[in-house]
C-alpha positions in Angstrom: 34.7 -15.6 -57.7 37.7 -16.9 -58.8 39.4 -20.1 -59.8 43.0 -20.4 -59.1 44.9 -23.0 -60.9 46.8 -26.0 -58.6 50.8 -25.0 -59.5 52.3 -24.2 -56.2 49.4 -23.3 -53.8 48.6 -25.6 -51.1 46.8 -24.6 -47.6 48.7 -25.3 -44.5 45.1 -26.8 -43.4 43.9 -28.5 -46.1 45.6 -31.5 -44.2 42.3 -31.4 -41.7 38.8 -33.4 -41.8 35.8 -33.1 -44.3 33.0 -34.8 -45.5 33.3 -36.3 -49.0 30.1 -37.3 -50.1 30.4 -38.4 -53.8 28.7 -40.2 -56.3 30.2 -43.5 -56.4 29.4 -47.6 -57.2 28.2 -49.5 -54.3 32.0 -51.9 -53.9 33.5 -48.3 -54.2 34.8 -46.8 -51.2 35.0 -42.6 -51.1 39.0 -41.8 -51.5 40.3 -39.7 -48.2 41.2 -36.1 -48.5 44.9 -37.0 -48.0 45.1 -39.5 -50.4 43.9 -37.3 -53.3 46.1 -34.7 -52.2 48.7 -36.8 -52.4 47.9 -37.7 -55.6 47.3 -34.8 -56.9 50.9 -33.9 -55.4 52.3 -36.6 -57.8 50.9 -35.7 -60.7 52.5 -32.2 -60.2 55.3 -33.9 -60.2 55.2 -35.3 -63.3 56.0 -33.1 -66.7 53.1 -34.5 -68.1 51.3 -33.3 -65.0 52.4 -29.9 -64.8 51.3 -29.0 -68.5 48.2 -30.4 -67.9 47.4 -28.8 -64.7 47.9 -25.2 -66.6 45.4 -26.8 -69.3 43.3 -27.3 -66.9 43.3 -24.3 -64.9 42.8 -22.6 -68.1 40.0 -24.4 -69.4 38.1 -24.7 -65.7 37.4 -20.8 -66.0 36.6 -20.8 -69.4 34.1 -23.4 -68.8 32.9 -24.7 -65.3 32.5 -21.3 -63.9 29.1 -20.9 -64.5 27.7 -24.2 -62.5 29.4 -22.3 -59.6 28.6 -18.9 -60.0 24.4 -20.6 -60.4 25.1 -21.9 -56.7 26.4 -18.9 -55.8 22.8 -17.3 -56.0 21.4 -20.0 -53.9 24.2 -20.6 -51.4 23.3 -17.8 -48.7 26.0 -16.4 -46.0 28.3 -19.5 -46.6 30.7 -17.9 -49.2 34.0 -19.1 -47.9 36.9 -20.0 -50.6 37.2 -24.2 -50.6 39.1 -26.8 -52.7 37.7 -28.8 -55.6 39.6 -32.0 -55.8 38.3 -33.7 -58.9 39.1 -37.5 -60.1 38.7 -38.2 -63.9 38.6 -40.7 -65.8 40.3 -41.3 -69.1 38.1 -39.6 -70.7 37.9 -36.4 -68.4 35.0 -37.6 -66.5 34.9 -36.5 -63.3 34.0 -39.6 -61.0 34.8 -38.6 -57.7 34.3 -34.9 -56.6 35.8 -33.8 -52.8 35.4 -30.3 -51.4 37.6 -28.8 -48.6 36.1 -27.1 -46.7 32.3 -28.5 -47.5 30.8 -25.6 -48.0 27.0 -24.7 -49.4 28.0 -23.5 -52.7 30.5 -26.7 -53.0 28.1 -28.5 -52.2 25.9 -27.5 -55.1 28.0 -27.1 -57.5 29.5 -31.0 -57.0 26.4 -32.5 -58.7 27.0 -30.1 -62.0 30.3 -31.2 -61.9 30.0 -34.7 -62.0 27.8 -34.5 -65.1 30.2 -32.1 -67.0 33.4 -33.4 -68.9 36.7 -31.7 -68.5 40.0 -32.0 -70.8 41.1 -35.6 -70.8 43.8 -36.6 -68.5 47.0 -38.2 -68.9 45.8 -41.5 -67.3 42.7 -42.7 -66.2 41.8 -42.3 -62.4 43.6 -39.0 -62.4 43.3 -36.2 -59.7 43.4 -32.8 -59.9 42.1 -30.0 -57.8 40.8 -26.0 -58.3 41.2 -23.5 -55.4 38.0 -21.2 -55.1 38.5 -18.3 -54.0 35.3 -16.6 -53.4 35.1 -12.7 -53.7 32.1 -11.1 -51.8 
């Protein structure tokens, strides 16, 4: 399994439907794929945004790997590569967690990944997403 960083990959489908169940306050609604994307798509637009995508690519392997490759074990035939398209907060918090496509080891590892802290962002509500490409 490999994580590939954000910097110039996007999938002609990512553009299509999922399910983004998250862990969010009750007045909260769940952001739409597309609008994450897009926002992510700003942010790599941005100096700022581009340095700390590599940061974050970096540090994702170093240290978020493990949730995933835990799910791995437990995720049966369903070991498609998917999106990770996480929100932080100012703090590197991740508060909303999207998956594209939702698959079963996503869908594991979202809950691990809400609970761990990533590299603080440049602003708060800040998205940024992690290709998983799974190796068989």
């Amino acid at each position: 399994m490999k994580a590939r960083k954000r910097v110039g990959i996007l999938a002609a489908s990512f553009f299509g439907f999922a399910i983004a169940t998250t862990m969010l306050a009750a007045e909260d609604k769940p952001t739409s794929l597309s609008d994450a994307n897009a926002a992510v798509e700003a942010n790599l637009r941005t100096p700022g945004g581009k340095k700390f995508d590599e940061q974050m690519g970096t540090e994702f392997v170093q240290k978020h790997l493990a949730s995933l490759r835990q799910c791995k074990q437990t995720s049966g035939n369903d070991l498609r590569s998917f999106w990770i398209l996480l929100q932080l907060n100012q703090e590197g918090t991740a508060k909303e967690v999207l998956l594209y496509p939702e698959t079963k080891l996503g869908t594991c590892a979202r809950g691990s990944l809400l609970r761990e802290t990533f590299l603080p962002p440049p602003h708060a509500a800040y998205w940024v997403s992690v290709y998983m490409q799974i190796s068989h």
